[in-house]
DODREN-64701 format. One record per atom (N, C-alpha, C): atom name; x, y, z; residue number from 1. Coordinates in pm, whole numbers. Atoms other than C-alpha are relative to their C-alpha. Example, Ala and Ser with C-alpha at 12.3 -4.5 7.8 and 13.67 -1.06 7.14 Angstrom:
REM DODREN-64701
 atom     c1     c2     c3   n
    N     89   -119      0   1
   CA   1230   -450    780   1
    C     90    120      0   1
    N    -82   -119     -6   2
   CA   1367   -106    714   2
    C    -77    109     73   2
END
This chain:
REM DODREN-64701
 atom     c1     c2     c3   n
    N    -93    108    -30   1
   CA   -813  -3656   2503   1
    C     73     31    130   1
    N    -89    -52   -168   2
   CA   -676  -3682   2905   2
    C    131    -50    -78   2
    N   -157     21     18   3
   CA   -275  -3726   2928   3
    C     17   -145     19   3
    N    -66    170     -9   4
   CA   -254  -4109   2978   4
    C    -60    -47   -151   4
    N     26     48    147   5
   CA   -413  -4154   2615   5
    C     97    102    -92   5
    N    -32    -46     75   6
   CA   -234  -3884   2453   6
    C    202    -54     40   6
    N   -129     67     41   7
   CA    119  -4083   2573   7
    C    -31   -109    -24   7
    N     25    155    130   8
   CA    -22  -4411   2439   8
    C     14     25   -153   8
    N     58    -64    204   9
   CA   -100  -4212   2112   9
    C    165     50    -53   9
    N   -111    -43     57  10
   CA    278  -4048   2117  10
    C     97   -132     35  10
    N   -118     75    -71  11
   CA    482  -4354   2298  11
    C     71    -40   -139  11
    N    -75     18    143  12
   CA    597  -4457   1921  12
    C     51     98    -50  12
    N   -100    -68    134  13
   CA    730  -4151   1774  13
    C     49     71    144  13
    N    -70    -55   -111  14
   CA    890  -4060   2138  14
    C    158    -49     -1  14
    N   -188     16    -20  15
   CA   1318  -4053   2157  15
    C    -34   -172     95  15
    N     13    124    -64  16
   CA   1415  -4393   2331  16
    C     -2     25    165  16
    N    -50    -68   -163  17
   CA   1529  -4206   2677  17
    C   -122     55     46  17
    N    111    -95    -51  18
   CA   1178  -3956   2657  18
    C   -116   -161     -9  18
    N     66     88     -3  19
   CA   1006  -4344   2597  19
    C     10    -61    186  19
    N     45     89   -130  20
   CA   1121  -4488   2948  20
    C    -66    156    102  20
    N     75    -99   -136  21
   CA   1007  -4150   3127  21
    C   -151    -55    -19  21
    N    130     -4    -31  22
   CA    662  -4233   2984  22
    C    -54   -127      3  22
    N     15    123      8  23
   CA    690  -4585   3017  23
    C    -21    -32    133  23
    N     19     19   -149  24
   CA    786  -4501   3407  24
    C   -137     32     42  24
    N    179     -3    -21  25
   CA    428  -4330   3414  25
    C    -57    -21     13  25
    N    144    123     57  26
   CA    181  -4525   3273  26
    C     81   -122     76  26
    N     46     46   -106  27
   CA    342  -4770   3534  27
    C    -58      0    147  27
    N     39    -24   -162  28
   CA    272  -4545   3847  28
    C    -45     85    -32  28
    N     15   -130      4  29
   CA     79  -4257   3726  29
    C    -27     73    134  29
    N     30    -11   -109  30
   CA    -53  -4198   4075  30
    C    179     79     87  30
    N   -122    -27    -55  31
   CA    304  -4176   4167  31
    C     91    122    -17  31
    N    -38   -101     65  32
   CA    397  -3958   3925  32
    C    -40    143     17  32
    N     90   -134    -26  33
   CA    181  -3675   3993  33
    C     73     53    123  33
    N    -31    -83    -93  34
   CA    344  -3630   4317  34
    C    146    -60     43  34
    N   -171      9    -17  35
   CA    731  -3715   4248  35
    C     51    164    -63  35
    N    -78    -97     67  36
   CA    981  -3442   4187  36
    C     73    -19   -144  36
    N    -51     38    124  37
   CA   1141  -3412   3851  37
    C    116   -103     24  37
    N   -121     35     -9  38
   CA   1468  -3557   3991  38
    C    -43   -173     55  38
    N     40    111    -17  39
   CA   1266  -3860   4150  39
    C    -37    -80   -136  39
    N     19     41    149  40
   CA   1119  -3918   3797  40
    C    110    -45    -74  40
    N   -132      4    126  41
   CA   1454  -3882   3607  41
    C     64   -143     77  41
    N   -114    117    -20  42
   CA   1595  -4152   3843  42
    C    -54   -114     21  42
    N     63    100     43  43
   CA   1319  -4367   3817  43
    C     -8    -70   -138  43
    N    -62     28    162  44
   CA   1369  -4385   3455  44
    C    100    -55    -39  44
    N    -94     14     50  45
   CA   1702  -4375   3429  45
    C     39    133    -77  45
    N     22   -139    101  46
   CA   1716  -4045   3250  46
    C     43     89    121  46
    N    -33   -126    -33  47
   CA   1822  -3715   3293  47
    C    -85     93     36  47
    N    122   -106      2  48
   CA   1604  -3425   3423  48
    C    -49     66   -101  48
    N     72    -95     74  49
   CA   1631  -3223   3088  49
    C   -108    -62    -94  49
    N     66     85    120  50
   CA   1511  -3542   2893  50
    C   -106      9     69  50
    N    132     -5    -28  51
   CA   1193  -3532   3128  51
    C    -98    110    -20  51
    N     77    -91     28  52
   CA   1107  -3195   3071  52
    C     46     -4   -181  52
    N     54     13    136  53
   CA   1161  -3250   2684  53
    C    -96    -77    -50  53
    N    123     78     26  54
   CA    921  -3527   2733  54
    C   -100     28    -15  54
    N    148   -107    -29  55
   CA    653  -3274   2891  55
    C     -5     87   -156  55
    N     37    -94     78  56
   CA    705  -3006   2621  56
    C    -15   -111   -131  56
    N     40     59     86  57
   CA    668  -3304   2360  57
    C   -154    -61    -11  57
    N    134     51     -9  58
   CA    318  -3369   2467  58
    C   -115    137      4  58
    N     76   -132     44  59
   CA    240  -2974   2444  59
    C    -51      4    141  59
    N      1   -136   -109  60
   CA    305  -2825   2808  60
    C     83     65     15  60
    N   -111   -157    -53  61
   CA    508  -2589   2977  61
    C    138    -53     83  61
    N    -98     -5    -58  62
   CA    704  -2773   3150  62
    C    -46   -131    113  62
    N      4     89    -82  63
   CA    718  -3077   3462  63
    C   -128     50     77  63
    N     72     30   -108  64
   CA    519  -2946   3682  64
    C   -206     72    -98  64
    N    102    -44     95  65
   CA    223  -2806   3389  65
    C    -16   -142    -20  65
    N     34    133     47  66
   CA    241  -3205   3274  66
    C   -101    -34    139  66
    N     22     40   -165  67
   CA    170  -3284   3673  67
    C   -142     21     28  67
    N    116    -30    -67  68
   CA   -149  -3126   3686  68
    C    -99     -4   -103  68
    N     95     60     64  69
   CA   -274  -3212   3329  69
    C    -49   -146     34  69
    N     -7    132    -58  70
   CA   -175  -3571   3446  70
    C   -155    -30    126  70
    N     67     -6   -135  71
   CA   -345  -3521   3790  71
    C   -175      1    -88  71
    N    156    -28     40  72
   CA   -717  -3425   3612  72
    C     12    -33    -77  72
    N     29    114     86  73
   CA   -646  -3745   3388  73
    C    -36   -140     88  73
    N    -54    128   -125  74
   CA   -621  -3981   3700  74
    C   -171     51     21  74
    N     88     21   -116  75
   CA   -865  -3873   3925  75
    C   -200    109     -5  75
    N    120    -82    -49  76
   CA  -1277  -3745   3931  76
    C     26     72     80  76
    N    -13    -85   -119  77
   CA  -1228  -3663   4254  77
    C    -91    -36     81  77
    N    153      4   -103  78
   CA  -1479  -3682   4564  78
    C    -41    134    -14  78
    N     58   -155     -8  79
   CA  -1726  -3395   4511  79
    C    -42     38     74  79
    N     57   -182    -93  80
   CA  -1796  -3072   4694  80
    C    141    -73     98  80
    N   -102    -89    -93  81
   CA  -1419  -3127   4853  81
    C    133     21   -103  81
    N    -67    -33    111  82
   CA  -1211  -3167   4580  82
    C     59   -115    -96  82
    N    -11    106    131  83
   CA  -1089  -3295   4230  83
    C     77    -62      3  83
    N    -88    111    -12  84
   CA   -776  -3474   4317  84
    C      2    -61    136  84
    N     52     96    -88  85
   CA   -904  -3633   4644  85
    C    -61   -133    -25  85
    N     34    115    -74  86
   CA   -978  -3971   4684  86
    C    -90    -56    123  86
    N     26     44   -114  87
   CA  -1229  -4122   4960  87
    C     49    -27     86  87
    N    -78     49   -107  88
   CA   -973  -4321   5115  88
    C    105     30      9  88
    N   -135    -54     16  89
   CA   -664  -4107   5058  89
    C     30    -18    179  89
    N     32      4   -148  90
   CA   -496  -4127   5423  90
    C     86    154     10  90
    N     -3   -139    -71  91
   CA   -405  -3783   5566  91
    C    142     35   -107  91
    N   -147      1    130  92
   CA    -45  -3803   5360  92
    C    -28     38   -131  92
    N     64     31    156  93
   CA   -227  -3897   5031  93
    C    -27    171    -27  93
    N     87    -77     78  94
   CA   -456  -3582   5032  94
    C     56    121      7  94
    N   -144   -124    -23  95
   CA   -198  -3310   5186  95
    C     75      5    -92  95
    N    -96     18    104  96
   CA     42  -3403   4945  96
    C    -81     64   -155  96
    N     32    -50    121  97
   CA   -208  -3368   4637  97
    C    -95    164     18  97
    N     76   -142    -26  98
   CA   -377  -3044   4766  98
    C    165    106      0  98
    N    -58   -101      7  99
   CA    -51  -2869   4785  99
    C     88     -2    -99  99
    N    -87     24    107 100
   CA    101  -3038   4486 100
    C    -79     60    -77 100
    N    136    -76    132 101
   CA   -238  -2924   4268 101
    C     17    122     18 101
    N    -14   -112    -61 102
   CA   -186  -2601   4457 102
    C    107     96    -98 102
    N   -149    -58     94 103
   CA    179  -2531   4326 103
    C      9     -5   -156 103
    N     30     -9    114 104
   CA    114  -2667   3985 104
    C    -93     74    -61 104
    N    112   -117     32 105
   CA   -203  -2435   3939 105
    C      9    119    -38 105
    N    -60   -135    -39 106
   CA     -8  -2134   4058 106
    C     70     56   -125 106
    N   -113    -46     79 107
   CA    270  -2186   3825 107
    C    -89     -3   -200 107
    N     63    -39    129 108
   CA      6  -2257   3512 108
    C    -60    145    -37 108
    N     -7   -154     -3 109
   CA   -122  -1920   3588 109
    C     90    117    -37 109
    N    -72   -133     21 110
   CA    135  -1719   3615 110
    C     70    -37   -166 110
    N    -41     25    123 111
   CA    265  -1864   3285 111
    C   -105     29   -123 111
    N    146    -63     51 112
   CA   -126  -1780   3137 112
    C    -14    141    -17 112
    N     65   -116    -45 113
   CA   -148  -1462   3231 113
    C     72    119    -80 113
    N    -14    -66     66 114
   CA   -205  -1191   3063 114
    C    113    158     -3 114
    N    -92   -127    -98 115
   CA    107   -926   3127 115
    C    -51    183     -4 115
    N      9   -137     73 116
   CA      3   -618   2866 116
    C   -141     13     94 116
    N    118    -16    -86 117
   CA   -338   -694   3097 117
    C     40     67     75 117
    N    -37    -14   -151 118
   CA   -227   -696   3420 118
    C     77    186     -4 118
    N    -49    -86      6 119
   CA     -7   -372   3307 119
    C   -111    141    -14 119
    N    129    -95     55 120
   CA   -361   -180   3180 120
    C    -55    -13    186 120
    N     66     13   -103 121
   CA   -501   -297   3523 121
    C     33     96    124 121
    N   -100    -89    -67 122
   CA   -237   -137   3732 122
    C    -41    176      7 122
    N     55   -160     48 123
   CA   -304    189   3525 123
    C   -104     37     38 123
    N    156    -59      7 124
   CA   -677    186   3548 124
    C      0      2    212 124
    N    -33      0    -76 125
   CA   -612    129   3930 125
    C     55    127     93 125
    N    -59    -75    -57 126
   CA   -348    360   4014 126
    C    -47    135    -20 126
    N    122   -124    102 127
   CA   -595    660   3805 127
    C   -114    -23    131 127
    N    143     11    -79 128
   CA   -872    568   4051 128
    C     -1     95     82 128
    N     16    -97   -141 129
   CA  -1033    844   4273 129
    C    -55   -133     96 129
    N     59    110    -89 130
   CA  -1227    526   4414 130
    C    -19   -137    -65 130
    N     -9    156     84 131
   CA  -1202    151   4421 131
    C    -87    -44     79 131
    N    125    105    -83 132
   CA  -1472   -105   4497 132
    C     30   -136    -46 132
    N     -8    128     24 133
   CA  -1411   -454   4548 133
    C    -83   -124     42 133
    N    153    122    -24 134
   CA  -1705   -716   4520 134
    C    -33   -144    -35 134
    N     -4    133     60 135
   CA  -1718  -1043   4529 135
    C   -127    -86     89 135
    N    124     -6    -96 136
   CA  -2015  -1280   4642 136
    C     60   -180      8 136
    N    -57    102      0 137
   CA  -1933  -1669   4803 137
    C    148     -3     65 137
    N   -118     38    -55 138
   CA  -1575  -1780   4862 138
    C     93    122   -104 138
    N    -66    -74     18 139
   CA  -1491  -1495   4635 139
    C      4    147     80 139
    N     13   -120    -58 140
   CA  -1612  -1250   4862 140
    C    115     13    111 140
    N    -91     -7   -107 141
   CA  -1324  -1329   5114 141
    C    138     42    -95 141
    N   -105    -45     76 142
   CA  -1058  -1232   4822 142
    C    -12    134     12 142
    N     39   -116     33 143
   CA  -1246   -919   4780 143
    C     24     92    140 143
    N    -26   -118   -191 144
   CA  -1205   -789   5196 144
    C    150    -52    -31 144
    N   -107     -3      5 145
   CA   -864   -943   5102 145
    C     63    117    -50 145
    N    -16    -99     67 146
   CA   -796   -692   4846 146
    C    -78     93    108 146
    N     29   -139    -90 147
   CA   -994   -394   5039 147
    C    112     -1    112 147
    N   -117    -34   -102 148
   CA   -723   -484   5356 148
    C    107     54    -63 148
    N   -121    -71     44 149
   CA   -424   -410   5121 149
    C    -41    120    -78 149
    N     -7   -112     28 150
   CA   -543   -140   4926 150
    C    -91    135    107 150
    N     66    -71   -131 151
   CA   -725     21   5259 151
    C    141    105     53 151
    N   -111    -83     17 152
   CA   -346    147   5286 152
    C     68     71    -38 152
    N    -27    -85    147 153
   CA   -305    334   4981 153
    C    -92    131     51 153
    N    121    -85     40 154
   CA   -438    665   4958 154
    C   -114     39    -51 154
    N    102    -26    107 155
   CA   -708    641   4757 155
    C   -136   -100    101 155
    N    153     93    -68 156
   CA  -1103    555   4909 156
    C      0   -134    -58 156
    N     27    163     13 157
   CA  -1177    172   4929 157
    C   -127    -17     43 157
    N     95     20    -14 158
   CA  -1509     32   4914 158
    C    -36   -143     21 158
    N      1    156     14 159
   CA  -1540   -353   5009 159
    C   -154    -35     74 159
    N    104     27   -119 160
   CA  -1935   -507   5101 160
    C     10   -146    -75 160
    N     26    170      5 161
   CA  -2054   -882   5084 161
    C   -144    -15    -37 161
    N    173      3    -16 162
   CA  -2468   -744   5063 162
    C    -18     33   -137 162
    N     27     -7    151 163
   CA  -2547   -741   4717 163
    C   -108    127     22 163
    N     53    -95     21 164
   CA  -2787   -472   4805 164
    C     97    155    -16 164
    N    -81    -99     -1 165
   CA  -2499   -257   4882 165
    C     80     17   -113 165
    N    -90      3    115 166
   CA  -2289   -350   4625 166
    C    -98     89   -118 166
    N     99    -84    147 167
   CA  -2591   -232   4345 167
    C    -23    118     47 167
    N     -3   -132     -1 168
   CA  -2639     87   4523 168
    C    133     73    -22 168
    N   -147    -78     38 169
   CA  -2224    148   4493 169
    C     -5    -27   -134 169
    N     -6     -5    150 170
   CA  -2248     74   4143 170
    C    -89     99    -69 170
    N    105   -146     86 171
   CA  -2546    289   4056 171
    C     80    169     20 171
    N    -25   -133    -53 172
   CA  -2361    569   4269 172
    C    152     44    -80 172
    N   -147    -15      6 173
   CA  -2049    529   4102 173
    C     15    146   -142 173
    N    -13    -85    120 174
   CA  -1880    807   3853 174
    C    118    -55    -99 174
    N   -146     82     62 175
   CA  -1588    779   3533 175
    C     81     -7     50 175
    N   -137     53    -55 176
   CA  -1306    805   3797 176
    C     -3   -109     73 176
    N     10     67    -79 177
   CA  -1420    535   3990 177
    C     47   -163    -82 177
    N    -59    158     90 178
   CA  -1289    158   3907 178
    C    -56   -114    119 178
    N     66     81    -70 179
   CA  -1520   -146   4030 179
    C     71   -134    -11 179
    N   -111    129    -16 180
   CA  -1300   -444   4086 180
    C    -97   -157     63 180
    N     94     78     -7 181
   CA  -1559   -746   4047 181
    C     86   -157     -5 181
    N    -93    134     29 182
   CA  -1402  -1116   4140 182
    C   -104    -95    -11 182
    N     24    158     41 183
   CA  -1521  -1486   4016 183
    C     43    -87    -87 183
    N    -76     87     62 184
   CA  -1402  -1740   3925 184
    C    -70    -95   -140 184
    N      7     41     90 185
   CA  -1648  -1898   3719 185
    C    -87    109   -100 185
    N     40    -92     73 186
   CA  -1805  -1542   3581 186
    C   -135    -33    -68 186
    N    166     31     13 187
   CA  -2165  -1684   3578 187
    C    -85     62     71 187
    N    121    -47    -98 188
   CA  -2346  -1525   3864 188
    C    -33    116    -72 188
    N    123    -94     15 189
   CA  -2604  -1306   3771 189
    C     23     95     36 189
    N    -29    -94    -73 190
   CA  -2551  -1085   4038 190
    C     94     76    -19 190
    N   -141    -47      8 191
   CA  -2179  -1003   3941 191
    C    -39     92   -104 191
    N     -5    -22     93 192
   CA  -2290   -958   3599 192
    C    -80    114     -4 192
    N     97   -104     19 193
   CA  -2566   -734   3635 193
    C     94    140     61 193
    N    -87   -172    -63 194
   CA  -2317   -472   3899 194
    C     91     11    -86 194
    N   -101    -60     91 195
   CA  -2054   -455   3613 195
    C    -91     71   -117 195
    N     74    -41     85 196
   CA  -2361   -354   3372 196
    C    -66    136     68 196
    N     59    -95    -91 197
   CA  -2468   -112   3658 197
    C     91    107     16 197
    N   -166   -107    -50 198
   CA  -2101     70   3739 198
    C     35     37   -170 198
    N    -38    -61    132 199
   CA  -2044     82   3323 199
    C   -102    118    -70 199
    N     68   -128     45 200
   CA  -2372    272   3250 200
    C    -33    110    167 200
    N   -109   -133    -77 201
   CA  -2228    513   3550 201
    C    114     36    -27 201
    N   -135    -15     21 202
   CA  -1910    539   3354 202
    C     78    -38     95 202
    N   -116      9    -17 203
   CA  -1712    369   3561 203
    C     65    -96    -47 203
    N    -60     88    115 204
   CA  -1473    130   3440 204
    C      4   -119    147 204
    N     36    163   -122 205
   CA  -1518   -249   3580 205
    C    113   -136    -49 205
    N   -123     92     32 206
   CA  -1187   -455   3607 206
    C    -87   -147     88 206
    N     21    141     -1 207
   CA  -1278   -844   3593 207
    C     98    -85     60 207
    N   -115     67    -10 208
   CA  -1073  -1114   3783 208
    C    -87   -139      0 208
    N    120     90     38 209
   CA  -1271  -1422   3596 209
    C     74    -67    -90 209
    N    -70    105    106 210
   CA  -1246  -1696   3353 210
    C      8     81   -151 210
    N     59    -26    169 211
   CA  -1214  -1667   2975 211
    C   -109    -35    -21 211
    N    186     51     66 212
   CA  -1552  -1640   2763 212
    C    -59     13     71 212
    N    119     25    -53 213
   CA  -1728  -1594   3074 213
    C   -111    114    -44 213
    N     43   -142     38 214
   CA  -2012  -1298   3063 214
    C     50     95     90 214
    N    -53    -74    -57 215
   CA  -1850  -1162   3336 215
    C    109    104    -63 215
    N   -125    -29     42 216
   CA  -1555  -1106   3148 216
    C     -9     96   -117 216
    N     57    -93    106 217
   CA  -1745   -985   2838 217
    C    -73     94     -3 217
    N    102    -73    -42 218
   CA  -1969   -743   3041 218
    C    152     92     43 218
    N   -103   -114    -25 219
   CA  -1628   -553   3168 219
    C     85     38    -82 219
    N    -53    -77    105 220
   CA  -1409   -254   3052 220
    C    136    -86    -12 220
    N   -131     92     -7 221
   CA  -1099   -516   3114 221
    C    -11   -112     86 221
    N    -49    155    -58 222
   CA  -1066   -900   3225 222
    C    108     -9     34 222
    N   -121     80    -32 223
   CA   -789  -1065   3386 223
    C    -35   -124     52 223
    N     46    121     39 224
   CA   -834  -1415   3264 224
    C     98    -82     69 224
    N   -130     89    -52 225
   CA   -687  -1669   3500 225
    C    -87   -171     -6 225
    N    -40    118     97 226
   CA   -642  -2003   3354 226
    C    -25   -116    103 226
    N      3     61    -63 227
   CA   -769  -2213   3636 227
    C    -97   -140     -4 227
    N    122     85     41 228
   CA   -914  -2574   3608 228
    C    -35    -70    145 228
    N     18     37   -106 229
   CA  -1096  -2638   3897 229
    C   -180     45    -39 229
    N    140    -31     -6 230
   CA  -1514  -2667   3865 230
    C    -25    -12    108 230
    N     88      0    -91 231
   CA  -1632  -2539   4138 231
    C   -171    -28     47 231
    N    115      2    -31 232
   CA  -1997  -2601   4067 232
    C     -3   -170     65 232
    N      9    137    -53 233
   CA  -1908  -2974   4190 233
    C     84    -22    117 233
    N    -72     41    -98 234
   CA  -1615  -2940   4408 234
    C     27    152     78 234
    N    -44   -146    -30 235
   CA  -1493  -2674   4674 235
    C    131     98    -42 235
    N   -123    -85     35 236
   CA  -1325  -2364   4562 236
    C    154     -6    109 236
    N   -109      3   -111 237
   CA   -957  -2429   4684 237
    C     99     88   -106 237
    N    -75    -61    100 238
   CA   -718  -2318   4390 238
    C      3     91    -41 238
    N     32    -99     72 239
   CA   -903  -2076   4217 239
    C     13    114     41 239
    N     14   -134    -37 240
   CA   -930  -1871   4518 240
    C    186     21     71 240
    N   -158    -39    -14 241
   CA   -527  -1913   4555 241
    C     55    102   -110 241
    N    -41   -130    128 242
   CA   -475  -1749   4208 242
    C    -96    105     39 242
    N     58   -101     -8 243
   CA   -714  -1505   4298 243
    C     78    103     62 243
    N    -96    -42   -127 244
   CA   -553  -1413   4621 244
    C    159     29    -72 244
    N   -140    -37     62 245
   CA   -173  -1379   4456 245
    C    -49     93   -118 245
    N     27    -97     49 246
   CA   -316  -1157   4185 246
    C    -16    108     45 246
    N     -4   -143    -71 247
   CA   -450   -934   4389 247
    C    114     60     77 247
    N   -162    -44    -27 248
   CA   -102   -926   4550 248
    C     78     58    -82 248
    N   -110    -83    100 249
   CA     65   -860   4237 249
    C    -86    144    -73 249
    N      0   -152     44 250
   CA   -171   -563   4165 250
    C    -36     90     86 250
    N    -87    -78   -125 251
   CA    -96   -434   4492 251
    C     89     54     26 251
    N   -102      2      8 252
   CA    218   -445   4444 252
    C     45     77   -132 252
    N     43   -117    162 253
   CA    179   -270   4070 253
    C    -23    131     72 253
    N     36   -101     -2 254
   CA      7    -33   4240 254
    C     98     76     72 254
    N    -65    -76    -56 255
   CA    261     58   4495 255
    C    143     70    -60 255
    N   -171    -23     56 256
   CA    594     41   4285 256
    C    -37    117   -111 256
    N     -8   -157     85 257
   CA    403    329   4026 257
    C    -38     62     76 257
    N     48   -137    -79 258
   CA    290    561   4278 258
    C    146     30     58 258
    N   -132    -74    -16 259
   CA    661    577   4356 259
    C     87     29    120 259
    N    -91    -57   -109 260
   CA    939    708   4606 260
    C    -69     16    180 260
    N     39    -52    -77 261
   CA    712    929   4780 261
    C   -141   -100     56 261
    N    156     52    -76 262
   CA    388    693   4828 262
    C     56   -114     51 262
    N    -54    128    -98 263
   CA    615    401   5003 263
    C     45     63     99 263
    N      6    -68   -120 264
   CA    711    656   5230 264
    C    -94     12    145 264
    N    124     35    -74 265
   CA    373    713   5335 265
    C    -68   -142     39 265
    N     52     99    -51 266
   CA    290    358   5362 266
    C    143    -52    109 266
    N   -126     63    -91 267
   CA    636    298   5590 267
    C    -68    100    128 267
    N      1   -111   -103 268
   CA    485    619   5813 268
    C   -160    -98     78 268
    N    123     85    -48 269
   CA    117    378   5811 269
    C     46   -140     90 269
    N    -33    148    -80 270
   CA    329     53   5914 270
    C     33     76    123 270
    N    -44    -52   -102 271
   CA    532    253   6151 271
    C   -145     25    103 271
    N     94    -25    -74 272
   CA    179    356   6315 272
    C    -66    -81     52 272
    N    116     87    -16 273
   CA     10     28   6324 273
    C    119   -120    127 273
    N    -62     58   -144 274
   CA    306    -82   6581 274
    C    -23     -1     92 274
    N     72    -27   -142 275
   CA    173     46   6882 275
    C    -94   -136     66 275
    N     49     67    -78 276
   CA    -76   -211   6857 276
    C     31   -193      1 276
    N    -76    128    -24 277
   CA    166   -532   6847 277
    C     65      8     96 277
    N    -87     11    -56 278
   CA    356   -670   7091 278
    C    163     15    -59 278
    N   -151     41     31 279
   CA    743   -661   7012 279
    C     45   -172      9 279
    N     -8    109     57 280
   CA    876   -978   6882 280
    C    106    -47    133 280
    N    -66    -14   -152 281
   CA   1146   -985   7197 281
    C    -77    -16    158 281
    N     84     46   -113 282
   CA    896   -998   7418 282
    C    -67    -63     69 282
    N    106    118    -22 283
   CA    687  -1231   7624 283
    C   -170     52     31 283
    N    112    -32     38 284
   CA    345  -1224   7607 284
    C    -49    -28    155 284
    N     52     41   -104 285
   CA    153  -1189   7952 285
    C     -8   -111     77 285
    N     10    111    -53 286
   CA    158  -1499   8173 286
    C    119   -124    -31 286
    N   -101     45     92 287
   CA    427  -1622   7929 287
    C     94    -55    120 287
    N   -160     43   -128 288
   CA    779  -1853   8141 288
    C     74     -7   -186 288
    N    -97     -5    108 289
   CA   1097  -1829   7947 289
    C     -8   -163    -41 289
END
């Protein structure tokens, strides 16, 4: 059931106040998807909290979780660019819903996500004599993402894009080693087979994939992110945003347990990598004030 049938199905046993929020709706859903709560509430007539009691009465999280069930009740989409596009959206239209789908995506995630995971991930991470991060497609640009920030850490980093390389680092790998395999929809073949390759080398193979995929069920730990976006029809835009901020936050895991002394050393690595910037004060060759 999409969200414009399941408030037809509740509009009768809805409060009279949570009735005109979804009464304002179902006259502009289009509209709705990309108003603020406070635009909503005063389109109604209503209060902001009555709109988000509206949302959690239809079983989400909250305004902007309704926003993006809403959104992938509205619209197919044009395929291979994306699911809340339009043909004739005009430059406004499609900006607006790419960074509204964007923000609502983000925030379903982080509200998804698994913490006691993410906390095991950290661990198995910060334990590593060596990390390898492999991804193949539009996930392979997450994966040199991740290798740039943890390339700063002490610990060896291994990032390729050649699937030949990748299966010889997996065959080569040992138990301290941790293979850090990204996709989003945890179908490729290829993925699946190097987490089956790095586990019978003992090493341990952290997942950043869907639920249920085999990806997910082929590694020693998943981190299941909650993203609805089929890429086999449209282009990856979202998926590889939660990707990208994960790997930030277990970057950021990794640095705050290694402690005192290992932010030191990465303040002594920034300090070094000045030389080859200009100063922010300065003008740049050819430059007039």
């Amino acid at each position: 059931m999409n969200m414009l049938e399941k408030i037809q199905i509740h509009l009768e046993y809805l409060s009279k106040s949570e009735r005109k929020v979804a009464e304002a709706i179902l006259a502009s859903p289009s509209n709705a998807i990309h108003s603020s709560i406070a635009t909503l509430a005063s389109e109604a007539g209503v209060s902001e909290p009555t709109v988000n009691r509206f949302c959690r009465s239809l079983e989400t999280r909250g305004f902007p979780d309704f926003k993006l069930h809403l959104a992938q009740s509205l619209a197919n989409g044009t395929p291979y660019v994306n699911r809340n596009v339009d043909q004739d959206d005009s430059v406004e239209a499609y900006t607006g819903k790419i960074f509204e789908s964007a923000m609502a995506t983000l925030d379903q995630v982080r509200h998804a996500l698994d913490m006691s995971a993410v906390n095991r991930a950290v661990d198995m991470l910060t334990q590593a004599k060596k990390i390898a991060f492999f991804g193949l497609g539009s996930s392979a640009a997450v994966a040199h993402d991740a290798m740039n920030k943890f390339f700063r850490f002490n610990v060896p980093v291994i990032y390729s894009d050649d699937i030949v390389v990748q299966r010889m680092s997996c065959m080569n790998c040992s138990d301290d080693d941790v293979v850090v395999l990204i996709s989003h929809t945890g179908r490729t073949k290829s993925l699946v087979e190097l987490a089956r390759l790095a586990r019978e080398s003992d090493a341990m193979v952290l997942a950043i994939t869907s639920e249920g995929s085999p990806l997910a069920r082929e590694a020693t730990l998943a981190l299941l992110l909650d993203v609805p976006e089929d890429t086999d029809i449209y282009m990856p835009m979202v998926s590889r945003l939660a990707q990208l901020t994960l790997i930030d936050v277990l970057a950021t895991g990794f640095t705050l347990r290694r402690g005192a002394k290992f932010r030191d050393n990465l303040k002594r690595v920034k300090e070094a990598l000045k030389e080859s910037r200009f100063d922010k004060a300065l003008h740049l060759p050819g430059e007039r004030d």
